[in-house]
C-alpha positions in Angstrom: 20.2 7.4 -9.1 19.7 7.3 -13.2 16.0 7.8 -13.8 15.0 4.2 -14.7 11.2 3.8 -16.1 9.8 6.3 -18.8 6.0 6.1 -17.9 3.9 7.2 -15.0 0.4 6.7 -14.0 -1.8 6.1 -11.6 -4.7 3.4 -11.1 -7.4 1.8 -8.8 -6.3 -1.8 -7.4 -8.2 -3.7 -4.7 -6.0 -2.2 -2.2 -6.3 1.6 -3.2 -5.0 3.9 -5.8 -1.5 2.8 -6.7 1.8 5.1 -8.8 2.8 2.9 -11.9 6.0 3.4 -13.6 5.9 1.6 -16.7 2.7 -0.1 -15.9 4.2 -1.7 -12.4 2.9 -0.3 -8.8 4.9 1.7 -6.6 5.8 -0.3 -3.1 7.1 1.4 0.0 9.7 2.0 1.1 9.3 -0.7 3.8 8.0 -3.1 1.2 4.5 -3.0 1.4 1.8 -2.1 -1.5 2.0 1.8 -1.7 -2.2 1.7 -1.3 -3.3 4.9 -1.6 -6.7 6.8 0.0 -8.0 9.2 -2.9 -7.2 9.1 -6.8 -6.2 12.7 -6.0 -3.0 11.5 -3.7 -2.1 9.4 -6.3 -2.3 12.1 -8.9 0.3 14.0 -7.1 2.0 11.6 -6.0 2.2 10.5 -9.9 3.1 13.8 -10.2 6.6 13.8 -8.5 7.9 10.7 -10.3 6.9 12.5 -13.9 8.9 15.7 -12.7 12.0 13.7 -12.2 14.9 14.9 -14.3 17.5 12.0 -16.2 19.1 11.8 -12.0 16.4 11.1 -9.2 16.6 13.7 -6.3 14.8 11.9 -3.6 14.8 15.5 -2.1 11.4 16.3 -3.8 9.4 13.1 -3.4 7.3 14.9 -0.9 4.0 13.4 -0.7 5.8 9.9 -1.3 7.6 10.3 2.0 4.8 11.3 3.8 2.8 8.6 2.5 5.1 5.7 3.0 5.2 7.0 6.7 1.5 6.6 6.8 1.5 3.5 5.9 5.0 1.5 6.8 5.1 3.6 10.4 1.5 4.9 11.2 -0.5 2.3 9.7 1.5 -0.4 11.6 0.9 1.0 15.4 -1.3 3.7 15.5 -1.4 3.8 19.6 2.1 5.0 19.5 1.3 7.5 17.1 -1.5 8.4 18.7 0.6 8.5 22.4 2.8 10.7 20.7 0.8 13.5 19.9 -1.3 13.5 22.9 1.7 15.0 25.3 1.5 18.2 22.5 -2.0 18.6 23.7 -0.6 18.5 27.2 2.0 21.3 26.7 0.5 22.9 23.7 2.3 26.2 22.9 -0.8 28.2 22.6 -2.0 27.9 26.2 1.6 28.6 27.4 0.8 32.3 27.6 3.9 34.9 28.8 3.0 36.8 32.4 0.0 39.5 32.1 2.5 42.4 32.5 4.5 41.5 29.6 4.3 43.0 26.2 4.5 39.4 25.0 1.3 38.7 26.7 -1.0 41.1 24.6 0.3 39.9 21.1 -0.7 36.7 22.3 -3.9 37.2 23.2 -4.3 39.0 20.2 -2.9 36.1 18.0 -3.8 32.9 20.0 -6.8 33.4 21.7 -8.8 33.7 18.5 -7.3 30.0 17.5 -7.5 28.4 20.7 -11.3 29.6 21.4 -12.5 28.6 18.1 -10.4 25.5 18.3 -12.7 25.3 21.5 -15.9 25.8 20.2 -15.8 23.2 17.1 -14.1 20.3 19.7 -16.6 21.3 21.9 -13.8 20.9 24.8 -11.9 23.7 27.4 -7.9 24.2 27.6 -6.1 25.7 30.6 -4.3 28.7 29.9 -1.3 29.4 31.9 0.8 32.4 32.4 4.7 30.9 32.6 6.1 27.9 32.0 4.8 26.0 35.2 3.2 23.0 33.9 -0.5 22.7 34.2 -2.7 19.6 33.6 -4.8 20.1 30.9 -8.6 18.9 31.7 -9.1 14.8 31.8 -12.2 15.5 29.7 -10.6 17.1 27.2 -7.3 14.9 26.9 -9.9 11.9 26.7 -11.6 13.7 23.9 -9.0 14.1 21.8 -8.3 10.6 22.1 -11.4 9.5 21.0 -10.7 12.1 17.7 -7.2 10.5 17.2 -8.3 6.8 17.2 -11.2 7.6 14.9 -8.4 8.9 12.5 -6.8 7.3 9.4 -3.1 6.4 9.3 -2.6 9.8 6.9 -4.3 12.0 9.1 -2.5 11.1 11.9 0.8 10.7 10.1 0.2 14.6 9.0 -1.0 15.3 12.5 1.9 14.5 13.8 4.2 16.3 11.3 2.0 19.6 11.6 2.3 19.1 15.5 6.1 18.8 16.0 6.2 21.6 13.5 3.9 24.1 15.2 4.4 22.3 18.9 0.7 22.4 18.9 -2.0 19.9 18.2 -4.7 22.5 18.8 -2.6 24.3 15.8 -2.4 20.9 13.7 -5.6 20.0 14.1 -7.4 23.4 12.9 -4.8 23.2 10.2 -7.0 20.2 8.4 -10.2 22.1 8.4 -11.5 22.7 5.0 -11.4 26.7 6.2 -8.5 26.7 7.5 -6.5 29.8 7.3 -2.9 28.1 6.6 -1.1 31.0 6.8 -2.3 32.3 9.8 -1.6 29.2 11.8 1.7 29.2 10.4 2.3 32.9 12.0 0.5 31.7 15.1 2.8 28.9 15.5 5.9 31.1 14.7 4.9 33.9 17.0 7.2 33.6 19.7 10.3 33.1 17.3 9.6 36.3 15.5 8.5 38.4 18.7 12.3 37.3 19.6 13.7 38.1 16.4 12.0 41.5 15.8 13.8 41.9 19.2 17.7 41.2 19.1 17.7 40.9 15.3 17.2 38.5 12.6 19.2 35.5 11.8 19.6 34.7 8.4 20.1 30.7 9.1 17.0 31.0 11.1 15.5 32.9 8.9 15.8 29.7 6.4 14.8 27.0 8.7 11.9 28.6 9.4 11.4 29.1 5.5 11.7 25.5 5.2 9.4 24.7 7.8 6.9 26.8 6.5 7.0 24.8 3.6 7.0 21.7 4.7 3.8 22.9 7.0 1.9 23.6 4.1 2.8 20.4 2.2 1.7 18.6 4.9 -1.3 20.3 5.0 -2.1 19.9 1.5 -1.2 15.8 1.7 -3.9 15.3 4.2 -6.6 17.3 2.2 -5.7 15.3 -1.1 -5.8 11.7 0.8 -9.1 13.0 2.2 -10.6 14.4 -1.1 -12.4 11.1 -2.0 -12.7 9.6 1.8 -15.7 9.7 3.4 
């Protein structure tokens, strides 16, 4: 697609900040009014339409994607977005810990138990670890608590949520990711561990090696979505 407006800006409406391309506002995919949380969304989101070359690549519209998710998919039934995320709590990769006589075991503690126990201590809530991959019901409490912390979410929270979750099969991981000292990063790795303990094993991959590049990426984009549509939120 020919690049087709020559102007890009951003603006507050009634409904929320909105992109303008030659003074008209953005819609979404799904039709709606592209209503935007924080001028600073809509700055980058501005952004990504001003980057655009003579040809559209819909390949880099990022934040757009994310935020016509938000609000065309998320927005529209957040129970099902929230029932989604909950079974990552149930299964979540960090309490699924090898068998104490593996070497696996130690770099896990070493790696996840920091997250998982702080990750405790803010929520104020207790996971079940579990050596092997016997399923274990997590605490009623605890699943009920998160609950209560997903429905109090916004529709771009929980869209990135559930990105960051499916990413890092973790919503303990996804959710500590969103903390304003959140070590990005070292989630990431956290969240990876397993693959590379593997790979440092029986050898790298280089096609692997490349989705997991990309993943990495579109972890932190995610990441940095949700803090911009939060910058100017209460």
């Amino acid at each position: 697609m020919k690049r087709f407006y020559k102007q890009v800006s951003f603006a507050e409406e009634a409904e929320g900040w909105r992109v303008l391309l030659d003074g008209r506002a953005i819609k979404t995919v799904g039709g709606r009014p592209q209503a935007l949380p924080s001028a600073a969304l809509a700055q980058a989101m501005a952004q990504e339409w001003a980057d655009q070359g003579e040809e559209i690549d819909t390949t880099r519209f990022i934040y757009r994607d994310m935020a016509d998710y938000a609000l065309d998919m998320v927005a529209q039934d957040s129970a099902e977005a929230i029932e989604s995320l909950l079974p990552y709590a149930e299964t979540d990769t960090l309490c699924y810990r090898a068998d104490p006589d593996e070497a696996l075991f130690e770099k896990q503690q070493q790696v996840w138990e920091p997250v998982l126990t702080k990750a405790e201590a803010r929520l104020g809530l207790r996971f079940e670890r579990i050596s092997g991959i016997i399923h274990r019901p997590q605490p009623a409490a605890t699943l009920a608590a998160l609950r209560g912390l997903l429905e109090a979410s916004s529709p771009f929270r929980l869209a990135a949520l559930r990105n960051l979750s499916s990413l890092a099969a973790s919503l303990i991981i996804a959710l500590e990711a969103l903390e304003p000292d959140a070590d990005v990063a070292g989630l990431w790795a956290a969240a990876c561990l397993e693959e590379e303990w593997q790979a440092d094993l029986w050898g790298r991959d280089w096609e692997a090696e490349e989705r997991r590049e990309k993943r990495a990426k579109a972890f932190a984009a995610t990441v940095e979505f949700a803090r911009l549509a939060q910058a100017e939120t209460v």
